[in-house]
N, C-alpha and C positions, 0 to 999 in steps of 0.2 A: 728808842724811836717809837713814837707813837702812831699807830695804824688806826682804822675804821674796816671794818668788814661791812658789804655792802650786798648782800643775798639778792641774785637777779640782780647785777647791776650795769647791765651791757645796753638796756633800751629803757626810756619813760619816763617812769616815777625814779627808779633806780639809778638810773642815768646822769638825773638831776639832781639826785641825793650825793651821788659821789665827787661831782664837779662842785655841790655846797660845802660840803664838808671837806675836799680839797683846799677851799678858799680858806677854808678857817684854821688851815697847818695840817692837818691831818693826811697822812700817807695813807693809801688807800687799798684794800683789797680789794677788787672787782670781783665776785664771783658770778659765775654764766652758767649754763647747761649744754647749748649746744651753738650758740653762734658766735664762735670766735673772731670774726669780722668786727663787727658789733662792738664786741667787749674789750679790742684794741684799741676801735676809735675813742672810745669812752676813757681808757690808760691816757692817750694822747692827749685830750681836755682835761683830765686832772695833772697831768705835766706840763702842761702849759701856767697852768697857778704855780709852779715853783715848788713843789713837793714831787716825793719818789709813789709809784704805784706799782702793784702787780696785779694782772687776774690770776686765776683762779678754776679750775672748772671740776663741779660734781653738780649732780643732781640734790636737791636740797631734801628729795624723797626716798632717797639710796641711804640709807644709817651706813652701811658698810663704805660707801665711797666718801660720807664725810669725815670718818673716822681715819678713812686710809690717807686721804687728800689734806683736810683740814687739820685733820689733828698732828699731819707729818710736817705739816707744813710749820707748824706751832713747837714743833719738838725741836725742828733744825735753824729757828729762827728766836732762840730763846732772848735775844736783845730785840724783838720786834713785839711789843705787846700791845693787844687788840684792847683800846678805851670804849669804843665804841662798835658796837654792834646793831644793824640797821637788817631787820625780817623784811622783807620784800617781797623776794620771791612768791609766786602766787601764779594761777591757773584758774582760765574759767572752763565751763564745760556745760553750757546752759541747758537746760530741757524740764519739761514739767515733770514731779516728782512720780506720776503715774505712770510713763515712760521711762521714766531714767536706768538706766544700765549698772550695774555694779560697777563695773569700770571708771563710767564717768562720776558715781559718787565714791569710790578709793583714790582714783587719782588727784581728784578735787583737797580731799580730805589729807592725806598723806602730805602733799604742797607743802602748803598752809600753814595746817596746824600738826604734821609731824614733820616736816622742816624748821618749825619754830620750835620745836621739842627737842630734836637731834642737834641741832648748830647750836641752839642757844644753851642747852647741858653743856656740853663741849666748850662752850667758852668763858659762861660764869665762872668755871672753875679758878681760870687765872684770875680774873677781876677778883674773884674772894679770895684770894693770895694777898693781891695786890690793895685792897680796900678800897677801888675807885670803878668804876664805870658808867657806861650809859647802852642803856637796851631799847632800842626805840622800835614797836614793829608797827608796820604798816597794815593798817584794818582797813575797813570798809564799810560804807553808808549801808552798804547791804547785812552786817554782820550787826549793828544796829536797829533796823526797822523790817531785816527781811524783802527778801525782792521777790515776787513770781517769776517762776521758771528757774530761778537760785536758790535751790533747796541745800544743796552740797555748799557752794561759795558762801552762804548766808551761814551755815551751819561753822565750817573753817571759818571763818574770821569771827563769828559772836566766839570761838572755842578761846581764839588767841585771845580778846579779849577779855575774857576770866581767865585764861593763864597770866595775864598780864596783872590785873589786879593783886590774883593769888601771889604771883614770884616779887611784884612789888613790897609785901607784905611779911617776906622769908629773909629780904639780903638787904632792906632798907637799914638797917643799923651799920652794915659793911661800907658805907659810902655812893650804894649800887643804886641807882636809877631806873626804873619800869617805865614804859609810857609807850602809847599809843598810836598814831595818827591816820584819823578815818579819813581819807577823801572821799568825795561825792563823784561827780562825773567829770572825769579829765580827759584833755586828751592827748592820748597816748595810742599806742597800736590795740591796746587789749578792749576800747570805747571805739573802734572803727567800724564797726558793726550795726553800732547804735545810730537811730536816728535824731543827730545833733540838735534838729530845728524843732522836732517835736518836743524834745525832753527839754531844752534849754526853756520853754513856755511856763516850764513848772518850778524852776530855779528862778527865788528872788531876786537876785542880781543878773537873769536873763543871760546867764552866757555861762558855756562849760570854765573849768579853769585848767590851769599849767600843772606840767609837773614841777616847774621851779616856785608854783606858791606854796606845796607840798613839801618842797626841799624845805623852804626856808623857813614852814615849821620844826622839821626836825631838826635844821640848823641850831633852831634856838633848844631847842628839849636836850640838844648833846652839846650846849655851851653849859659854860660854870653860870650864868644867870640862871639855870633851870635849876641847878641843885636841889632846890624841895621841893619839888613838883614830880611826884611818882606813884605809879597806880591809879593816874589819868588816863581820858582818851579824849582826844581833839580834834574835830573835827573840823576839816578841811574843804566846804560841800556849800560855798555863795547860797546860807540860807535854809537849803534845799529841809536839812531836817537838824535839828538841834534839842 
């Protein structure tokens, strides 16, 4: 039985990655942090396409809880192998770098790019057993070109970024896939904050976008049309920076 694991995938971008990737056969792990409301409704809409799902819940910044959770989950479920692996999970924690708190730059930091570190260790391993998969993590316009006030967030996602390049480069001979996908300004709960009508002025295509035009990148990145397409990042940002 072929699975996707889906880090953060109870609200958003996530959300809409697990309902794409449902559609296209794929059984689904949902993983969450803390709101299991959420991460049911989200089970419900990938069972609705005709596929089996589970969530999931550890913090993607605990090594210890993904090892105990993810990796137990992987031992007792040896006829369920993970093809697809989708980084998502993510945290903002904005403030200028001359104020910023330790806090909010490790929490930031830990997320991101050692969530993408700890899961994604964890799971290449079967894929290079098995000689196939697909790693798709989700970056950002900011890890890119850099945001003021996002010194941590810009820092975490340029990090995944060159992790993504570098691990593209290690397990491409394996059948393994790396890749990227930066969106711009979506929206979703974590752009609530933003002011829509100002920023959309600066986006050539004049309007924020979905998290389903996000899915349906990575839809393609974890279809067999993408096979040689690895150690990319694609951006997903109507324009905004390219």
């Amino acid at each position: 039985m072929k699975f996707a694991l889906v880090t953060g995938g109870s609200r958003g971008i996530g959300k809409a990655v697990c309902i794409r990737l449902a559609s296209m056969g794929y059984h689904v792990l949902i993983n969450y942090r803390s709101n299991e409301a959420e991460a049911l409704q989200t089970l419900a809409l990938v069972k609705e396409k005709g596929v089996e799902g589970e969530i999931i819940r550890f913090d993607v910044a605990d090594k210890e809880q993904i090892i105990a959770t993810l990796g137990g989950w992987m031992e007792a479920n040896p006829d369920k192998t993970i093809e697809v692996l989708v980084n998502n999970a993510g945290i903002r924690d904005d403030g200028l770098m001359m104020w910023m708190k330790d806090e909010q730059w490790n929490r930031v930091i830990d997320t991101s790019l050692g969530g993408f570190f700890y899961v994604t260790r964890l799971v290449v391993n079967s894929m290079l057993m098995k000689k196939k998969g697909r790693i798709i993590n989700i970056v950002s316009l900011s890890g890119l070109k850099g945001m003021a006030g996002q010194t941590n967030y810009s820092a975490a996602k340029a990090g995944v970024i060159g992790a993504t390049k570098a691990l593209a480069q290690e397990i491409a001979r394996k059948g393994i896939t790396v890749n990227a996908v930066a969106p711009g300004f979506i929206k979703t709960d974590m752009t609530s904050d933003l002011n829509e009508n100002e920023l959309k002025a600066m986006i050539p295509v004049k309007r924020f976008g979905t998290p389903e035009e996000v899915a349906s990148t990575v839809g393609f990145l974890a279809s067999e049309g993408a096979s040689y397409i690895t150690g990319e990042v694609i951006s997903v940002n109507g324009g905004l920076y390219s």
